[in-house]
Biopython code that builds the backbone (N, CA, C, O; Angstrom):
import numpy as np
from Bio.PDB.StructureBuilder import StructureBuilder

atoms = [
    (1, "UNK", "N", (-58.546, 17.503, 11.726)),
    (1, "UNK", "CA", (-58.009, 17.745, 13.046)),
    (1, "UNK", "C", (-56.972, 18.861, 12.965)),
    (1, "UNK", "O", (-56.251, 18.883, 11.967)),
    (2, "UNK", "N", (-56.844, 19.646, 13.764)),
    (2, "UNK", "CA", (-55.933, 20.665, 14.280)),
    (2, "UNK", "C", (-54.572, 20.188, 14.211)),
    (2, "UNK", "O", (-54.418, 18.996, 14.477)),
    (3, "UNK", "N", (-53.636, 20.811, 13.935)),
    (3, "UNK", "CA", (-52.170, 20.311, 13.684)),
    (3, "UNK", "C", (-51.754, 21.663, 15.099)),
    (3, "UNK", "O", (-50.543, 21.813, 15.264)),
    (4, "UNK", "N", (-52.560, 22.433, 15.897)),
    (4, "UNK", "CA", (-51.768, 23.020, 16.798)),
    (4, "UNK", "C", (-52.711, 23.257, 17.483)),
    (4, "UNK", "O", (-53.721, 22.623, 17.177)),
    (5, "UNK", "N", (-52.794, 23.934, 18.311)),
    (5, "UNK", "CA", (-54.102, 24.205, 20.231)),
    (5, "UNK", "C", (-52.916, 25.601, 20.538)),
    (5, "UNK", "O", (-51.812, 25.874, 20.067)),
    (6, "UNK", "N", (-53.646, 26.135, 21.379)),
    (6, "UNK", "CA", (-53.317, 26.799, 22.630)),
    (6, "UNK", "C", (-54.189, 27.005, 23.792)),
    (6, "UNK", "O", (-55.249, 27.612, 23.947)),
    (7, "UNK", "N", (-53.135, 26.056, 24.857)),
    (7, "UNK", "CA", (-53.460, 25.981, 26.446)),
    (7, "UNK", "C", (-53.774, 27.021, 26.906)),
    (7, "UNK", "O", (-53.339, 27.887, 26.147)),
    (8, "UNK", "N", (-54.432, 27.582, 27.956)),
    (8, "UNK", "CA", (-54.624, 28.315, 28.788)),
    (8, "UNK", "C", (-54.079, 27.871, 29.981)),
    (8, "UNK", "O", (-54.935, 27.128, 30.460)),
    (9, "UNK", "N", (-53.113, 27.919, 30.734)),
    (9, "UNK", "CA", (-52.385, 27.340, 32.081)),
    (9, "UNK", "C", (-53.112, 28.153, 32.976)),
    (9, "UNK", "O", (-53.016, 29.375, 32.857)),
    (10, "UNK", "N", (-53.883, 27.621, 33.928)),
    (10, "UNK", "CA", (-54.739, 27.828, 35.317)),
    (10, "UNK", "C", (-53.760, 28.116, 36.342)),
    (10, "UNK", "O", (-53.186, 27.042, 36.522)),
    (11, "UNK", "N", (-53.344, 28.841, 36.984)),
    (11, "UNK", "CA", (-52.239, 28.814, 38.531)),
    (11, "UNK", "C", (-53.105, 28.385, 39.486)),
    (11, "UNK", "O", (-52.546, 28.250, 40.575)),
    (12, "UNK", "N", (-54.546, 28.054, 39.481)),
    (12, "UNK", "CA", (-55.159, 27.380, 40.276)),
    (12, "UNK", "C", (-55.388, 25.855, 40.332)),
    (12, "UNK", "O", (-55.545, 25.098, 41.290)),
    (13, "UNK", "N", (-55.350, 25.615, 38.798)),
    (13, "UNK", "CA", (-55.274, 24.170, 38.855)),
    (13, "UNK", "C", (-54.196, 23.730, 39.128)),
    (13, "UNK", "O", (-54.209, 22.780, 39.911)),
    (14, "UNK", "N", (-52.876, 24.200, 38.632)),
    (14, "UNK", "CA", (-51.513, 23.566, 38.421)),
    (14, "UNK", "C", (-50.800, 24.591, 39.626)),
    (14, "UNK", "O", (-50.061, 25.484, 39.214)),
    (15, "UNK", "N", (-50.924, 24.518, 40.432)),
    (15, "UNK", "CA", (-49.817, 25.073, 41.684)),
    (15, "UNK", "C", (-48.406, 24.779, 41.739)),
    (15, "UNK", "O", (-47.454, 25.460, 42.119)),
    (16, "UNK", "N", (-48.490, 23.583, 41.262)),
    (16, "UNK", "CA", (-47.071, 23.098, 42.236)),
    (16, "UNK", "C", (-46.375, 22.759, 40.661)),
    (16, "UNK", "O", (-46.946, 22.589, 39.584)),
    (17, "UNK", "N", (-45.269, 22.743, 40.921)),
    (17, "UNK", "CA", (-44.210, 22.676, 39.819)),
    (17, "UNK", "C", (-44.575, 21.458, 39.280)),
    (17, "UNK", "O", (-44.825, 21.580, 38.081)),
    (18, "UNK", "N", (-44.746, 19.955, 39.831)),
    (18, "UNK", "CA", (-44.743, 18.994, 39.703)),
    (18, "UNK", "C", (-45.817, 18.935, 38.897)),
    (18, "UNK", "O", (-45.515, 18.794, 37.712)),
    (19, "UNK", "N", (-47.364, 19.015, 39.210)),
    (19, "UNK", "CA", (-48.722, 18.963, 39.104)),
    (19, "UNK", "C", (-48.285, 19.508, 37.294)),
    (19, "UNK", "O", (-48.485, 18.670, 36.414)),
    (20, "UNK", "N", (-47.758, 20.790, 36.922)),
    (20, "UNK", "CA", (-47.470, 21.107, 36.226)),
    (20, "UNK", "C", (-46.636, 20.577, 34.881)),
    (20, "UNK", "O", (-46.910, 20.784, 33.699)),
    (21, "UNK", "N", (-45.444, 19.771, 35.497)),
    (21, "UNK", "CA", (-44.724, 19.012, 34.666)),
    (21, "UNK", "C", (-45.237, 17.580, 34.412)),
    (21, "UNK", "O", (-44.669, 16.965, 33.510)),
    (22, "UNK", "N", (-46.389, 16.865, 35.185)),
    (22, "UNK", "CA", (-46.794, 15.725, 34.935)),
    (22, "UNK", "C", (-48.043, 16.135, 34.044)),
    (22, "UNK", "O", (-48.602, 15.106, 33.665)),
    (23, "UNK", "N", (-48.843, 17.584, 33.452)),
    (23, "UNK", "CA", (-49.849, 17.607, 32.551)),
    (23, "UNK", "C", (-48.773, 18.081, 31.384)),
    (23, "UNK", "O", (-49.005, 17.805, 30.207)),
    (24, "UNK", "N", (-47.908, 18.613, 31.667)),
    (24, "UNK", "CA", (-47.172, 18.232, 29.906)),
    (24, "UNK", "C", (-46.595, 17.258, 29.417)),
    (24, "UNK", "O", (-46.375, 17.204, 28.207)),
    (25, "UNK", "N", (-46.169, 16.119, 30.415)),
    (25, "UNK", "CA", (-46.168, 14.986, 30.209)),
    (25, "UNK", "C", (-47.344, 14.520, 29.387)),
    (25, "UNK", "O", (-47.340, 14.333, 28.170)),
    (26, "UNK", "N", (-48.276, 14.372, 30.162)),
    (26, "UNK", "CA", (-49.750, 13.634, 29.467)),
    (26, "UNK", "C", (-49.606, 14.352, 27.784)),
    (26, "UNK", "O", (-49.695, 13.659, 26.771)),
    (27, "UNK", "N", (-49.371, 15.860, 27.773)),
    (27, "UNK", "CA", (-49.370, 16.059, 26.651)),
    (27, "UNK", "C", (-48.898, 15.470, 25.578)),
    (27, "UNK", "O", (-49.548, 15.250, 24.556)),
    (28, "UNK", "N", (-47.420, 15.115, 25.824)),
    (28, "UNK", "CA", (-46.452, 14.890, 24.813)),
    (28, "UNK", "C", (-47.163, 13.072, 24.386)),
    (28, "UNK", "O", (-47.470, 12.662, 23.267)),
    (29, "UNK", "N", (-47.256, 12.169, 25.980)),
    (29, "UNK", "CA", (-48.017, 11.323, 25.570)),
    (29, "UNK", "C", (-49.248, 11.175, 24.532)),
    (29, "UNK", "O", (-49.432, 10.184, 23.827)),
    (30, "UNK", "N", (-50.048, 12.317, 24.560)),
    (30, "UNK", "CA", (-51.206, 12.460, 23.648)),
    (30, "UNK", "C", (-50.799, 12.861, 22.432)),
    (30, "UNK", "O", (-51.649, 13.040, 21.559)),
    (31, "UNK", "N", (-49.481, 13.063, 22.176)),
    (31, "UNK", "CA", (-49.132, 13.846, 20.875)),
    (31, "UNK", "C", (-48.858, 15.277, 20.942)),
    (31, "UNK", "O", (-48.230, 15.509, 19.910)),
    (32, "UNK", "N", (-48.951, 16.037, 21.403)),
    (32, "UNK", "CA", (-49.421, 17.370, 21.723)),
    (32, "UNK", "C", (-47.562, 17.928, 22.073)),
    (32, "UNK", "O", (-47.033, 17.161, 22.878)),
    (33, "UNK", "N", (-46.931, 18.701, 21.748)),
    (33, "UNK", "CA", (-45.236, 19.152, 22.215)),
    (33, "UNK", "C", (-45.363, 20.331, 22.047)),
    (33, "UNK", "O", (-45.743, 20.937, 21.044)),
    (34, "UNK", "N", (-45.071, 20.671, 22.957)),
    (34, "UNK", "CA", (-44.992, 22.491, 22.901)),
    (34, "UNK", "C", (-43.880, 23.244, 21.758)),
    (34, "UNK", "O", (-42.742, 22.875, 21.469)),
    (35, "UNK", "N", (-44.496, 24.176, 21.348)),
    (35, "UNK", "CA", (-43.883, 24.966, 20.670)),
    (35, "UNK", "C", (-43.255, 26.260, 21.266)),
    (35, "UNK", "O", (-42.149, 26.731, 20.999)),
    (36, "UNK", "N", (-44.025, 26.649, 21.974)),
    (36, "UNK", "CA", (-44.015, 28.317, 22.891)),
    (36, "UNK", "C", (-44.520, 28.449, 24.158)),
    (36, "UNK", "O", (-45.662, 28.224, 24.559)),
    (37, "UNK", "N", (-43.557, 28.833, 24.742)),
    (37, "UNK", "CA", (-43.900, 28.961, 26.228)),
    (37, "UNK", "C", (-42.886, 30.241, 26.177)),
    (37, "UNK", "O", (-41.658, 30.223, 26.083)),
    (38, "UNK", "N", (-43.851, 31.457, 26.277)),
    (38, "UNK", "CA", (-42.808, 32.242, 26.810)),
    (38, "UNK", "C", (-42.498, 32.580, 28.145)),
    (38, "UNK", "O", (-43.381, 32.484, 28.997)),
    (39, "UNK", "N", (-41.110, 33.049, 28.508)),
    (39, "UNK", "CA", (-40.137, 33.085, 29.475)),
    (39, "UNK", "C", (-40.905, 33.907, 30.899)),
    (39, "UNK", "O", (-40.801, 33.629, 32.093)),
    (40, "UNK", "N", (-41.653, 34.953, 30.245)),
    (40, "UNK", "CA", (-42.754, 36.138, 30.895)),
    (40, "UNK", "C", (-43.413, 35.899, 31.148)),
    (40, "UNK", "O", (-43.707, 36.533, 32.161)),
    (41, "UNK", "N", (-44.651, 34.691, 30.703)),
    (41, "UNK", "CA", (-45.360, 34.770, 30.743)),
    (41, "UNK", "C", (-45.858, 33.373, 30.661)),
    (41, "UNK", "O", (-46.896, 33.740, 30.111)),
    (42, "UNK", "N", (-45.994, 32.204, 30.729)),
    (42, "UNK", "CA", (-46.414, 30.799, 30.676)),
    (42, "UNK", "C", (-47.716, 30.389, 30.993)),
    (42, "UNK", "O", (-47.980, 29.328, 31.560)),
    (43, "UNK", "N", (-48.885, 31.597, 30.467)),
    (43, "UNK", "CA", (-50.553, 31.547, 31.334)),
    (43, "UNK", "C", (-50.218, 30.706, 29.752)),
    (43, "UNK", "O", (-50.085, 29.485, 29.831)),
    (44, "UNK", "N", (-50.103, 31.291, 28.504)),
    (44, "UNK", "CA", (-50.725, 30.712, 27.237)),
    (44, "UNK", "C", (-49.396, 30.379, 26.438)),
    (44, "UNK", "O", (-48.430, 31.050, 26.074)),
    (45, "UNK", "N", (-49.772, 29.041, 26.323)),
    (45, "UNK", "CA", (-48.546, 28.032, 25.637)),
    (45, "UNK", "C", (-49.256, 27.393, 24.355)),
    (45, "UNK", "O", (-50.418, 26.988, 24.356)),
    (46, "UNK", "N", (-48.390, 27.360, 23.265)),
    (46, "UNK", "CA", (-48.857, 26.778, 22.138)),
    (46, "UNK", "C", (-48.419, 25.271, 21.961)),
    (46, "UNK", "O", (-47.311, 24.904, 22.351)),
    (47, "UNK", "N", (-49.429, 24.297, 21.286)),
    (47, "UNK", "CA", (-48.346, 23.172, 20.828)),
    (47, "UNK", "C", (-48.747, 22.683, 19.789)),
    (47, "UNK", "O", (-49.818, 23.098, 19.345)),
    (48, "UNK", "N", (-48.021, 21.653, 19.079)),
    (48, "UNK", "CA", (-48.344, 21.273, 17.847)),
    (48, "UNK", "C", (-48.466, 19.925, 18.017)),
    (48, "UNK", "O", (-48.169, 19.366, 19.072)),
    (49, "UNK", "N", (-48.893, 19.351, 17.028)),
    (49, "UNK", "CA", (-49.787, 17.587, 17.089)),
    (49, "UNK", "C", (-48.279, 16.629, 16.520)),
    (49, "UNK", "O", (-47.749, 17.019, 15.480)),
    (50, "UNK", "N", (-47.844, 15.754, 17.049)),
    (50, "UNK", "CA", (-47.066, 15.079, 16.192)),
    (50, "UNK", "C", (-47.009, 13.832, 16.762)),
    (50, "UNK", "O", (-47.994, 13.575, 17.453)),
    (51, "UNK", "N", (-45.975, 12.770, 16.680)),
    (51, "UNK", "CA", (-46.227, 11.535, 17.324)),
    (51, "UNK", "C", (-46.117, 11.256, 18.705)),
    (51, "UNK", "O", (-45.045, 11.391, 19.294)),
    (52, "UNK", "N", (-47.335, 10.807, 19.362)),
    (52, "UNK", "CA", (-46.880, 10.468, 21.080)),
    (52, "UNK", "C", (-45.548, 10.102, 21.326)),
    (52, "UNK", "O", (-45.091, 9.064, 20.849)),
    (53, "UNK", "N", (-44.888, 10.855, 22.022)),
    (53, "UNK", "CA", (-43.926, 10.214, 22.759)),
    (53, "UNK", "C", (-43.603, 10.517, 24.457)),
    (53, "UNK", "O", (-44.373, 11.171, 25.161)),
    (54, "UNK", "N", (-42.566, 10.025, 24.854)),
    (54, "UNK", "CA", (-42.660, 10.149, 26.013)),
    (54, "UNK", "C", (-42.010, 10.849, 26.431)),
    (54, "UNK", "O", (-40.892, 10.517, 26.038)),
    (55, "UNK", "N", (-41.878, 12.268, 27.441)),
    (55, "UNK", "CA", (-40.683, 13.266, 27.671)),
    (55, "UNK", "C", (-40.879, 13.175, 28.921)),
    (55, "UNK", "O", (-41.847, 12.627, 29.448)),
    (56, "UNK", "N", (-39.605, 13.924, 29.694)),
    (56, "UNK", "CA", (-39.585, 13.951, 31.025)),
    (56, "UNK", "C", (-39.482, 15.915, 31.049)),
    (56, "UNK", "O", (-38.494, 16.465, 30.561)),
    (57, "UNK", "N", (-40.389, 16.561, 31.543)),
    (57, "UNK", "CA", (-40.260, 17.952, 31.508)),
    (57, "UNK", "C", (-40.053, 18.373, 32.730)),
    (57, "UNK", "O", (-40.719, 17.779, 33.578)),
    (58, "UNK", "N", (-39.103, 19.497, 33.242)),
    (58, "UNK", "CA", (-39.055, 20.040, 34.588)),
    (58, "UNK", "C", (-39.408, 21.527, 34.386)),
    (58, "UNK", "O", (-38.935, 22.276, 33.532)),
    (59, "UNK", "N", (-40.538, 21.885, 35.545)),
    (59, "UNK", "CA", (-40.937, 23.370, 35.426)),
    (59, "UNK", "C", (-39.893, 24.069, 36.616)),
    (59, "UNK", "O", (-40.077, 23.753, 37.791)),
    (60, "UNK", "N", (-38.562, 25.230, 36.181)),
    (60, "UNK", "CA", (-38.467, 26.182, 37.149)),
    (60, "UNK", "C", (-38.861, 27.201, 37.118)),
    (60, "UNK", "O", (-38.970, 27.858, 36.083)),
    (61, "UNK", "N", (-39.198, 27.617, 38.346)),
    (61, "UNK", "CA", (-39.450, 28.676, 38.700)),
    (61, "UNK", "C", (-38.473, 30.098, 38.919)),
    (61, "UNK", "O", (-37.779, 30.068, 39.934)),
    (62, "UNK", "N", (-38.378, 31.172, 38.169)),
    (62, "UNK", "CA", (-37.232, 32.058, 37.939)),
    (62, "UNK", "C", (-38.011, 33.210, 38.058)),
    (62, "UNK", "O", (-38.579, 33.264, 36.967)),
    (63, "UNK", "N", (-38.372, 34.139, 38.703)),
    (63, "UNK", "CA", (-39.303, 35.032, 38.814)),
    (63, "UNK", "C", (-38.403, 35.822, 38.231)),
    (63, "UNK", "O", (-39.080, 36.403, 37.383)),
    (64, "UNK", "N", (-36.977, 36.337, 38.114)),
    (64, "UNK", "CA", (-36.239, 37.125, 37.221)),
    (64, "UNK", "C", (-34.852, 36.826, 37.173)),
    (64, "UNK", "O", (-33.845, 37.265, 37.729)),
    (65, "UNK", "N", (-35.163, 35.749, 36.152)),
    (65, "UNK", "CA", (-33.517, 35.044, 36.047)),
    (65, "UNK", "C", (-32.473, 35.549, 35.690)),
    (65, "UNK", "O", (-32.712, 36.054, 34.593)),
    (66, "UNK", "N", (-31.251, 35.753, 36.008)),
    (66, "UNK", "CA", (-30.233, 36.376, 35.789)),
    (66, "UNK", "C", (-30.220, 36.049, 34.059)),
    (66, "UNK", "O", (-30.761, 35.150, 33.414)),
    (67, "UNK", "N", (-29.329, 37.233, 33.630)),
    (67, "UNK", "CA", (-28.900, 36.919, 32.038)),
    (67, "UNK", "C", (-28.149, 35.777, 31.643)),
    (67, "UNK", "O", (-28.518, 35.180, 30.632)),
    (68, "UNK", "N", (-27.347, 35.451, 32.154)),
    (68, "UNK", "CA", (-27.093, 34.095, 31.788)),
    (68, "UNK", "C", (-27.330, 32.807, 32.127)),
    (68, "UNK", "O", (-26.672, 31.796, 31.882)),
    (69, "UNK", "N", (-28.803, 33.025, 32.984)),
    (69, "UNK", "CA", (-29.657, 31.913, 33.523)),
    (69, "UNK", "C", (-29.866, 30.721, 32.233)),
    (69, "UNK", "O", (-29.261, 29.649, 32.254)),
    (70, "UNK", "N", (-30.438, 30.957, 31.574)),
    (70, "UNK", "CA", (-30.952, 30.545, 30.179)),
    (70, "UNK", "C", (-30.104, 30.015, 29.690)),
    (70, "UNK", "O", (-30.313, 28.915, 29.179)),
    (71, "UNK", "N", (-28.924, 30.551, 29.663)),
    (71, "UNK", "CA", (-27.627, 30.207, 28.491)),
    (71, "UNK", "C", (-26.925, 29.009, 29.235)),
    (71, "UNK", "O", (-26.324, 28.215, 28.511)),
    (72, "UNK", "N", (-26.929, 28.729, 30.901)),
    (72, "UNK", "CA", (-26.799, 27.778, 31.392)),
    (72, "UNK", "C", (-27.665, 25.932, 30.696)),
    (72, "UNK", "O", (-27.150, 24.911, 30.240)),
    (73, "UNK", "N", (-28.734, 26.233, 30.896)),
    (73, "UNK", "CA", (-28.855, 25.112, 30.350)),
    (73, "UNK", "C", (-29.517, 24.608, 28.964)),
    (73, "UNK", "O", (-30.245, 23.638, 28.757)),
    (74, "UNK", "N", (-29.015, 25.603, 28.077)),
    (74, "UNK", "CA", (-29.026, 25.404, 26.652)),
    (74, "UNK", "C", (-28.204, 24.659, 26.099)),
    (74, "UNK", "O", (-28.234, 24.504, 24.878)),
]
sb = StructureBuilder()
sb.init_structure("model")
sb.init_model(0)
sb.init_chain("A")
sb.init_seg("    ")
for serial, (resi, resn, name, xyz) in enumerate(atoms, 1):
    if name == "N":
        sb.init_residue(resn, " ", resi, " ")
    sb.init_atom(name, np.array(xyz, "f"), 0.0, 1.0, " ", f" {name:<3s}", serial, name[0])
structure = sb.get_structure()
């Protein structure tokens, strides 16, 4: 078995922020935790296999976040 995947994120399937944060849910449930999601670009996200657990993920939306957007909730 694969110890990593990369998603292809649909903007047709996953519209809504929510729709979005409840299939990376399922992920993390299946084992599956992201590694990479970049900031630019979130069509193709990587993840790696490790133990199911349960996360709570929120998707925002920042079409061009200020510079210290990021550093806020780090």
């Amino acid at each position: 078995m694969n110890s990593t995947k990369l998603c292809w994120w649909t903007p047709f399937k996953y519209a809504v922020p929510a729709d979005y944060e409840n299939w990376f849910e399922e992920q993390a449930l299946e084992g599956w935790h992201p590694v990479k999601v970049s900031q630019w670009s979130s069509f193709a996200m990587r993840f790696k296999k490790g133990e199911p657990k349960r996360y709570r993920y929120v998707v925002d939306l920042q079409p061009a976040p200020r510079k210290d957007y990021k550093r806020i909730y780090e």
